[in-house]
C-alpha positions in Angstrom: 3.8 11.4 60.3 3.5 7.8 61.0 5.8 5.2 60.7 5.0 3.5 57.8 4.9 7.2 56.0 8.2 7.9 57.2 9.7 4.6 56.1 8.4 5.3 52.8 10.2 8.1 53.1 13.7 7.2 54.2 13.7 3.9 51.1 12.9 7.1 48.7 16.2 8.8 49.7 18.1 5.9 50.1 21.1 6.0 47.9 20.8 3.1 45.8 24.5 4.3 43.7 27.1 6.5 44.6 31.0 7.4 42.8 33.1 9.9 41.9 35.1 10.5 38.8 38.5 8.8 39.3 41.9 10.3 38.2 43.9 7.2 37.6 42.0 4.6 40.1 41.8 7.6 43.1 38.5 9.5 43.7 40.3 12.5 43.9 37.8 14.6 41.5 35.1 17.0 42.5 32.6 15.3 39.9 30.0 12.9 42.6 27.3 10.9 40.9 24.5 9.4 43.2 21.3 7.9 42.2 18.2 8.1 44.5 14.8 8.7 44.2 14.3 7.8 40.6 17.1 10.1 40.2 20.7 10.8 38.9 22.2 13.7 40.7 25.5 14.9 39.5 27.4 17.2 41.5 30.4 18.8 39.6 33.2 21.6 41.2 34.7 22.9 43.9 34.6 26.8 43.6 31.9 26.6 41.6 29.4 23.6 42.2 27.2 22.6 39.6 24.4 21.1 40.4 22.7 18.6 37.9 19.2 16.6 38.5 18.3 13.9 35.6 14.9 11.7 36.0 15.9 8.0 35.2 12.9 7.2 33.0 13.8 9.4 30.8 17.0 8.1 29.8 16.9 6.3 26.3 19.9 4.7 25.5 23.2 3.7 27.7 26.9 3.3 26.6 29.7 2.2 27.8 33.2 3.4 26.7 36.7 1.7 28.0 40.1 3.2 27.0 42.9 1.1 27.7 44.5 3.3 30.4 40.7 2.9 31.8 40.8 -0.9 31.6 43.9 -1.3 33.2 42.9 1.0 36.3 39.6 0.0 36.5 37.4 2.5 35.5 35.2 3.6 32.5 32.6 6.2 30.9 29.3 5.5 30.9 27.7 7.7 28.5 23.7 8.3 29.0 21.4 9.7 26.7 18.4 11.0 27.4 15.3 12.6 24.6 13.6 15.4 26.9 16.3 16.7 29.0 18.0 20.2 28.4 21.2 18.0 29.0 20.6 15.1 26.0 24.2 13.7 26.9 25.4 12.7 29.8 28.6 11.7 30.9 29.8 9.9 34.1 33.2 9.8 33.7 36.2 7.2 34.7 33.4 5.4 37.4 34.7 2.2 39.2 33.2 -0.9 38.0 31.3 0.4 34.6 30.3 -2.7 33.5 28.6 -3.4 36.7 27.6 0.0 36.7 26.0 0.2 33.1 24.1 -2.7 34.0 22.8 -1.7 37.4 21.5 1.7 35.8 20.0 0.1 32.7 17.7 -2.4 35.5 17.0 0.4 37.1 15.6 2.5 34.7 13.7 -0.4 33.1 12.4 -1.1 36.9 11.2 2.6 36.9 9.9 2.9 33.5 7.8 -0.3 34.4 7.0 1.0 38.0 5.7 5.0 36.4 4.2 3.0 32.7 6.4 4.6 30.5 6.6 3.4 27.3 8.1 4.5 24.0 5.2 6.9 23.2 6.0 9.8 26.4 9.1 10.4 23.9 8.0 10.5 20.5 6.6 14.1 20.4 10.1 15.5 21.2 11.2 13.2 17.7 9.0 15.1 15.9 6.6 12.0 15.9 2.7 12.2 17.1 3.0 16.0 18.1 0.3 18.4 17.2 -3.4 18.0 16.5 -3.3 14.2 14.6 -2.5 15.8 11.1 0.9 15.2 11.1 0.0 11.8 9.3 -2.1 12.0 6.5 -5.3 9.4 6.3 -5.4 6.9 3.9 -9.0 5.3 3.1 -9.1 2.1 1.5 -10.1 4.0 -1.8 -6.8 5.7 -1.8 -4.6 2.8 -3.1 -6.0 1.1 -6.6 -4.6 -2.4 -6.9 -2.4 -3.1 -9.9 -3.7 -5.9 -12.0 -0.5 -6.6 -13.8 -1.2 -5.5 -17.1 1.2 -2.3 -16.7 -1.1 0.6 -17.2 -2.3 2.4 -14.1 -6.1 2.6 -14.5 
């Protein structure tokens, strides 16, 4: 492999984010959250481990929610949501710095979005909108609407 290729290579796996859930302001959970490659891994247990893999371009919508217990020790939940997942709500759960957080996620899945061309249309046959054959929407020909002239009867 050459060393351009490799490079290429080592910036994909570079770990742009990285946390852990807190418990008061110590990372002293076994919840990790890490974003590389496009990616949010979430890695959850200790005698079990969970493993969970979300693409970033296919998360819709970001919230941020700060208790005050959470305020005062620094921390917050950022709540994802994604349209095409198995896992349509996310949680990443008393993070450090959630504002700067929310923010650095919601560039960064714009920046990929941009980067792959999506756009609004990749989701709207999981909404039910635009899936199938084309007949979900009837068509109208200009014949199909009569223009009222006012006078209050419909011919």
């Amino acid at each position: 492999m050459s060393e351009e290729n490799e490079s290429k290579v080592e910036d994909r796996n570079e770990v742009k984010w990285r946390d852990r859930k807190h418990w008061l302001w110590f990372p002293w959970t076994f919840t990790k959250y890490e974003v590389r490659n496009g990616r949010l891994y979430i890695q959850q247990g200790f005698f079990k481990t969970d493993y969970d893999e979300t693409l970033l371009y296919r998360i819709v919508d970001i919230k941020l929610t700060r208790t005050f217990f959470q305020k005062i020790f620094g921390t917050g939940t950022v709540a994802l949501y994604t349209r095409v997942d198995s896992n349509k709500h996310i949680l990443l759960e008393n993070v450090k710095n959630p504002v700067e957080v929310k923010e650095y996620l919601s560039d960064m899945i714009e920046s990929i979005r941009n980067e792959k061309k999506v756009v609004g249309k990749e989701f709207n046959g999981m909404m039910g909108i635009g899936h199938g054959s084309g007949d979900d929407f009837p068509d109208f020909d200009d014949n199909d609407y009569d223009e009222d002239d006012g006078d209050g009867d419909d011919n």
